[in-house]
Structures are given as structure tokens and as C-alpha cells.
C-alpha positions in Angstrom: 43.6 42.5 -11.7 41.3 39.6 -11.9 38.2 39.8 -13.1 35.2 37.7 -11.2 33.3 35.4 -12.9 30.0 36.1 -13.8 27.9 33.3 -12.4 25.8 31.3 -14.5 22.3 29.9 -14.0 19.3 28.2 -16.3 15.9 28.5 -14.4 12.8 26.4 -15.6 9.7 27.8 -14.7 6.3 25.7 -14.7 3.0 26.8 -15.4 1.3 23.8 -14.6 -2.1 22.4 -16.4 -4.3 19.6 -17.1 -5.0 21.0 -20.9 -1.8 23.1 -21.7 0.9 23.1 -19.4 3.1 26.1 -20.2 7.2 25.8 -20.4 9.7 28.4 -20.1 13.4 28.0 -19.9 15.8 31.4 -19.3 19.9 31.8 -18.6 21.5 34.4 -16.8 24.6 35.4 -16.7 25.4 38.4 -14.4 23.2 41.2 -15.0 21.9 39.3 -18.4 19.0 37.6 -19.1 18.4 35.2 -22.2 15.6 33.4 -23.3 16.6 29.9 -24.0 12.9 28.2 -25.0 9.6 28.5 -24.2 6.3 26.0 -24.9 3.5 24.7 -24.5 2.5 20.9 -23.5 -1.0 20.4 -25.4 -2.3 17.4 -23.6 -6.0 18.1 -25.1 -5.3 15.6 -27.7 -4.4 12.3 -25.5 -7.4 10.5 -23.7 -7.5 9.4 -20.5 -5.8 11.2 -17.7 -3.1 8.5 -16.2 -1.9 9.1 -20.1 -1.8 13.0 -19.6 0.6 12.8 -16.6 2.5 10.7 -18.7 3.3 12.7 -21.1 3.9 15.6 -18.7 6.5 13.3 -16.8 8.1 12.6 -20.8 8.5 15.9 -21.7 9.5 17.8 -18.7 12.1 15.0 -18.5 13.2 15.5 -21.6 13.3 19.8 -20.9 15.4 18.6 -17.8 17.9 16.7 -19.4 18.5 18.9 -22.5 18.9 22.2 -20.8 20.0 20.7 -16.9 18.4 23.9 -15.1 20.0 24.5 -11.7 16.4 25.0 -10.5 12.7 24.9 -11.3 9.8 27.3 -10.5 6.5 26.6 -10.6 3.1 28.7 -10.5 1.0 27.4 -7.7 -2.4 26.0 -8.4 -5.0 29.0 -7.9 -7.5 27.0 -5.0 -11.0 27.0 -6.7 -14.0 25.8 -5.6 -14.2 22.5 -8.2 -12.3 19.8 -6.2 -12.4 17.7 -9.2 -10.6 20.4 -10.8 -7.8 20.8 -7.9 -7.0 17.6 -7.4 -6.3 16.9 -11.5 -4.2 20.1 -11.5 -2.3 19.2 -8.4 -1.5 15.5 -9.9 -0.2 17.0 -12.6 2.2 19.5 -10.7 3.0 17.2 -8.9 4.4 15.0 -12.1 6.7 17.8 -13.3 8.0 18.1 -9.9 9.2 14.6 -10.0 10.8 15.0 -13.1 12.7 17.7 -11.7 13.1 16.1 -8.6 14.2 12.6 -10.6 17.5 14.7 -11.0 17.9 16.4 -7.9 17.0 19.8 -9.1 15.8 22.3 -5.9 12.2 23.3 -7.0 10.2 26.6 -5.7 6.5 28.0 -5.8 5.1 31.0 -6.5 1.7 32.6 -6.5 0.0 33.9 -9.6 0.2 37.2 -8.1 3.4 37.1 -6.5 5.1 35.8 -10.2 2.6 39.4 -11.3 4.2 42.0 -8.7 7.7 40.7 -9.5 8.2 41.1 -13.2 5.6 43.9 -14.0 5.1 45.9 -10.4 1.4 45.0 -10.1 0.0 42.0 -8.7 -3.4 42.7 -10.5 -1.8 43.0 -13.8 -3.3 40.8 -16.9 -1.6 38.1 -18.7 -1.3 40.6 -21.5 0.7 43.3 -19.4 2.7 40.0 -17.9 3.6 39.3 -21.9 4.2 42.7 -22.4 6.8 43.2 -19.6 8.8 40.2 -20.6 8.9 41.2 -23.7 11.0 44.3 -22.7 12.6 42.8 -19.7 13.9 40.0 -21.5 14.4 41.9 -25.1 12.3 39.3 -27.4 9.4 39.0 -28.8 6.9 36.0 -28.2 5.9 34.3 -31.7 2.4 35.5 -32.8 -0.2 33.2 -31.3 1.8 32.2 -28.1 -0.5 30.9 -25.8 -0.1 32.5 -22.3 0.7 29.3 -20.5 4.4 29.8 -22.0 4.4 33.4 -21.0 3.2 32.6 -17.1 5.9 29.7 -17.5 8.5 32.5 -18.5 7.3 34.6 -15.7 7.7 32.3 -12.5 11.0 31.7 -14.3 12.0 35.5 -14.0 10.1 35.9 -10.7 12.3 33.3 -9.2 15.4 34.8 -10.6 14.7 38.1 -9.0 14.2 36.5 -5.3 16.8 34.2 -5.4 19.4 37.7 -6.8 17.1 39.4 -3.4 18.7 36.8 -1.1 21.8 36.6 -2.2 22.1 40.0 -2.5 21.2 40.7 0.9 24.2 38.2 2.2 26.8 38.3 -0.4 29.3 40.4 2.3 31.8 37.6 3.4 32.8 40.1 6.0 32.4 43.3 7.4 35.6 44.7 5.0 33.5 43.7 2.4 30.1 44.7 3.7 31.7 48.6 4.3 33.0 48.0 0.8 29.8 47.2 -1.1 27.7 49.3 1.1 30.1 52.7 1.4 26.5 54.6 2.3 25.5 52.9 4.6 27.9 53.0 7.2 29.6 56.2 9.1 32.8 56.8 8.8 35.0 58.4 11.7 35.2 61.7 10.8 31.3 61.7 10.1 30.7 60.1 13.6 33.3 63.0 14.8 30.9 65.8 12.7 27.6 63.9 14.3 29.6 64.5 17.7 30.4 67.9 16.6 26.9 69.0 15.6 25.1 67.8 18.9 27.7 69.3 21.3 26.5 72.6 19.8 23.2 71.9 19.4 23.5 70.8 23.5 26.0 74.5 24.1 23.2 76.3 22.0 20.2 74.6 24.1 22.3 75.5 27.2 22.5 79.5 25.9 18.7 79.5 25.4 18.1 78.3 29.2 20.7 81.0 30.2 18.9 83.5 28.3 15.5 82.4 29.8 12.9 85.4 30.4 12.9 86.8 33.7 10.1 86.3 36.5 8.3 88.8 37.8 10.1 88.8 40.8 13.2 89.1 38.8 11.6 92.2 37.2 10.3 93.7 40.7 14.4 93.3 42.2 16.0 94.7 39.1 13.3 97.8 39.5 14.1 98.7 43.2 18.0 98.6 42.0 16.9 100.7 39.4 15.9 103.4 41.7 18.3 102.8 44.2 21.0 104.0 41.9 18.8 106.7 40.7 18.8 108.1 44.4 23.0 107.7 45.0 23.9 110.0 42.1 21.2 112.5 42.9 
């Protein structure tokens, strides 16, 4: 008998940043997850910001082409008030997506608390509980004094694995052979339908015995009386 091959995947996820931009690269391989890398981009020490996305552009490149992820995943920018602030944070997702997109790689977004509810089952949690989780999800421990942009990156990476295994999940029936196959509980068989069939006839014959059965009216009771004493009269 032939055994299927386990699909493999690499996911890079993003956590995009005009100081640190956080890094996280993870490979699965049927029900297993490993942790290939993880980083941070410290763009604190270069000066002037066209020189920033630079570097973001360089490095993400260079992520690209030494691991080849089949996708990328990025944390969308949370909208604050500062425009100044938005617009430097969207320029700079918008760099990593072209390196990704440079090599044709299909990229996805995710919402802080979406990337939350997936991996730890809260979409409040802290960035310490996101850690935390990974750490047991993935079966590693973070180096001490990892920043938390690497663990968010790590985290859309994982939260786009799970909704991408959702989908597929949902469709991975080529037909309805295979659907009854993977899903044995969730279809009726004959011989259930039959019982179904079985136990409603005789809930309807039981339903039927009770409407028989039904109490009397009083003019029902005033009849059976006069019969009553009708036959009490004959056989005197």
C-alpha cells in the first residue's frame, strides 16, 4: 500500500516596523511544525528613512532567497491616530511585500488579534502569552532577550498555517466516495435512514394510539350512562 506524501510548506511571517521589523520563518510537514529562523531587523542604527526601506528590501530578499517560502504573512499595521506614524509603517510593509512579491510569492494579512485568537485562543492575549504559546506549540524555546517583534513574526507565520490547513481542510474531498470516507460521521448510512424511518413510523402509530385513546366528552359519558342502565333494567 502506498503511502501519501506528506506535503511540505515554509511560511514567512512579517511583523513589519519602522525601528525593528520582526522575522520568522517555520516548515511543516504534515502534522509537524519546525522552526526554521527567527529575527529581528534593527533599523534604529541607519539614518534617514529612504535608507531604512532599503535595508528592509536587502534583507527580506535575502530571507526570500535562502529559505524560498511558498508564502508570506504579514501582521497588518494597527491604524493609530499619528498619520506620520502610519504612513512610515505602511512604506515599510509595503517594501517587504515587494521582496516577496519580486519572486512571485502569494502574500496574506492578518490582524494583531486575529494572529492572537489563532495560536493562543484569545484575541486579548499579551505578547508574553503569544511567546508562551509558541513556545509549546512549536516545542522551542526563544533565546533569552528575544525581542517580541520575532515572536509576532513567528505568530502570523503559525496563524497563517492554521487558516490555510482550515481551507484546505474544508475541501480536500475530491468526491463524494471520499467525502463519506473522511467524514464516516457525518453522513447516514441506509440502515440508519431505515432505523430514522423505523423510529418515526412508531412515534406516528403511538401518536395515532393516544388520539384513539382520547378522553371522552360529556356527551360520550351521558350515552354510555343510559346504556348503563338500560342493561341494568333487561336482566332484572
Amino acid at each position: 500500500m502506498l503511502v501519501p506524501e506528506k506535503i511540505e510548506k515554509i511560511i514567512l511571517g512579517i511583523d513589519p516596523g519602522t525601528r525593528f521589523m520582526g522575522y520568522g520563518v517555520i516548515k511543516v510537514i504534515g502534522k509537524k511544525i519546525e522552526v526554521l529562523q527567527y529575527g529581528v531587523i534593527n533599523l534604529e542604527k541607519y539614518i534617514g528613512y529612504e535608507i531604512k526601506l532599503k535595508k528592509i528590501f536587502e534583507r527580506v530578499a535575502q530571507i526570500v532567497e535562502e529559505f524560498m517560502p511558498d508564502a508570506m504573512a504579514l501582521e497588518a499595521p494597527f491604524y493609530g491616530k499619528n498619520v506620520q506614524s502610519m504612513l512610515k509603517l505602511g512604506r515599510a510593509q509595503g517594501v517587504a511585500m515587494a521582496a516577496a512579491l519580486a519572486r512571485e510569492i502569494p502574500i496574506s494579512e492578518y490582524a494583531p488579534r486575529k494572529v492572537k485568537q489563532s495560536v493562543t485562543g484569545n484575541g486579548a492575549a499579551d505578547k508574553h502569552e503569544l511567546a508562551e504559546m509558541l513556545e509549546k506549540i512549536l516545542d522551542f524555546k526563544f533565546d533569552v532577550g528575544t525581542m517580541s517583534d520575532a515572536s509576532d513574526a513567528l505568530g502570523v507565520a503559525l496563524c497563517h498555517h492554521y487558516q490555510t490547513e482550515n481551507s484546505i481542510g474544508m475541501s480536500k474531498s475530491k468526491s463524494w466516495g471520499d467525502f463519506v470516507k473522511d467524514n464516516p460521521t457525518s453522513v447516514v448510512s441506509k440502515n440508519n435512514l431505515e432505523t430514522t424511518d423505523n423510529l418515526s413510523n412508531a412515534t406516528d402509530n403511538v401518536s395515532l394510539d393516544i388520539l384513539k385513546k382520547k378522553k371522552p366528552s360529556k356527551t360520550d359519558n351521558r350515552i354510555t350512562f343510559a346504556q348503563m342502565e338500560l342493561t341494568r333494567k333487561i336482566k332484572k
